[in-house]
C-alpha positions as a Markdown table, in Angstrom:
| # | Residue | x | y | z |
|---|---|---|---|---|
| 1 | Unk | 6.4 | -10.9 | -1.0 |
| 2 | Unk | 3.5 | -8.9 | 0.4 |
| 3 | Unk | 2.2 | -5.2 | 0.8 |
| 4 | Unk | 0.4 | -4.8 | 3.9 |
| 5 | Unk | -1.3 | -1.6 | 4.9 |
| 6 | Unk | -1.1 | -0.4 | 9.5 |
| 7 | Unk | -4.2 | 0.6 | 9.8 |
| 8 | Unk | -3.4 | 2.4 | 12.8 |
| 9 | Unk | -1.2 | 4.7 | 11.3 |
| 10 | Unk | -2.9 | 5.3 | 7.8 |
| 11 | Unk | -4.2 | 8.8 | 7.9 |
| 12 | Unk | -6.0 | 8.8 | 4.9 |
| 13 | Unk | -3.8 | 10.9 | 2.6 |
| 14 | Unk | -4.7 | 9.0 | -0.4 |
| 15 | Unk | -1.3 | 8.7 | -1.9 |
| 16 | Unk | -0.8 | 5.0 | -1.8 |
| 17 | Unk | -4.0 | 4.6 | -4.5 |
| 18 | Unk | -3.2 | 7.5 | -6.5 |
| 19 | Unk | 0.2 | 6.2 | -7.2 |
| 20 | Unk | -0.8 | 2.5 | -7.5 |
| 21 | Unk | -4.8 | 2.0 | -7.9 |
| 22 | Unk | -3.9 | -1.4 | -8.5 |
| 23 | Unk | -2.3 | -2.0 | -5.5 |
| 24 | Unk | -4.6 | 0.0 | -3.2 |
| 25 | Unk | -7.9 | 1.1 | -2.3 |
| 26 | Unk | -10.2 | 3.3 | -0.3 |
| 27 | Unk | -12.3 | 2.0 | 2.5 |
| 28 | Unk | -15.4 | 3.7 | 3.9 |
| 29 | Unk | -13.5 | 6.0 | 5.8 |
| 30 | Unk | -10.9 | 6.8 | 3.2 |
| 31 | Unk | -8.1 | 5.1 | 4.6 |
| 32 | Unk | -6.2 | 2.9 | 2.3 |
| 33 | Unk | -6.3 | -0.9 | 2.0 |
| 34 | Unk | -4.9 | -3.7 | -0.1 |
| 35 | Unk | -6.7 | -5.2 | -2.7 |
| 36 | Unk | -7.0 | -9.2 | -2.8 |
| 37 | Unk | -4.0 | -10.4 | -0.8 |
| 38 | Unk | -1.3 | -8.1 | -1.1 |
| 39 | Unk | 1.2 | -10.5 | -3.6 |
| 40 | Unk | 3.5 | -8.8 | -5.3 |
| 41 | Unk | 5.9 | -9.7 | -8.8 |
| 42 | Unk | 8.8 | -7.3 | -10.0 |
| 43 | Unk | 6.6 | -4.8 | -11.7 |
| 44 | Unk | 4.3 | -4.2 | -8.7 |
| 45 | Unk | 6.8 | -4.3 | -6.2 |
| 46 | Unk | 8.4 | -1.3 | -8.0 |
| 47 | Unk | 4.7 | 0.4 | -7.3 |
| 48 | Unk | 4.3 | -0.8 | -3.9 |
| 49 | Unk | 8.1 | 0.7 | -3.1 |
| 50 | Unk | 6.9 | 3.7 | -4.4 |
| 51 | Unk | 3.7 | 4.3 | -2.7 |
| 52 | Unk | 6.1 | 3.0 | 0.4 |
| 53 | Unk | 8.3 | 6.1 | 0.1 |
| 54 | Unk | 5.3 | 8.1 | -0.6 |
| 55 | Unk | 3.4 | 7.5 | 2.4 |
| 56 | Unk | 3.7 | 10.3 | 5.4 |
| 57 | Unk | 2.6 | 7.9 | 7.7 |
| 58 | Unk | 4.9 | 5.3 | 6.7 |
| 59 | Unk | 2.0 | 2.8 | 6.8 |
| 60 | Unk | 3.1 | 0.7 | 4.0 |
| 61 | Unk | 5.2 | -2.6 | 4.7 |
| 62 | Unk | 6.4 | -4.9 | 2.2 |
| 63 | Unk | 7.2 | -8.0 | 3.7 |
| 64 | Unk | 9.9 | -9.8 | 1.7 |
| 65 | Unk | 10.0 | -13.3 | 3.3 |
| 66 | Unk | 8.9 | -15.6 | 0.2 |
């Protein structure tokens, strides 16, 4: 499984790496990003979910496929 981040429709809210600063990042224009390559176990899929549901701009896809 893998988070991945549309940069097209990230705004730049911030919430993704307030809620999961391991998970996500700022780039040089505030938008979020992954950090490394997105992987996720059990305990940070539960984050990525929630910085999913969290996200106005419904940027945030996990893609399940293994």
């Amino acid at each position: 499984m893998k988070v991945l981040i549309d940069a097209d429709r990230c705004q730049g809210h911030g919430r993704c790496f307030s809620l999961a600063p391991t998970l996500f990042e700022f780039d040089e224009l505030g938008n979020g990003v992954v950090i490394g390559d997105g992987r996720l176990d059990s305990q940070t899929l539960e984050l990525a979910r929630l910085a999913q549901v969290n996200c106005p701009e419904h940027a945030i896809e996990i893609d399940e496929a293994p």
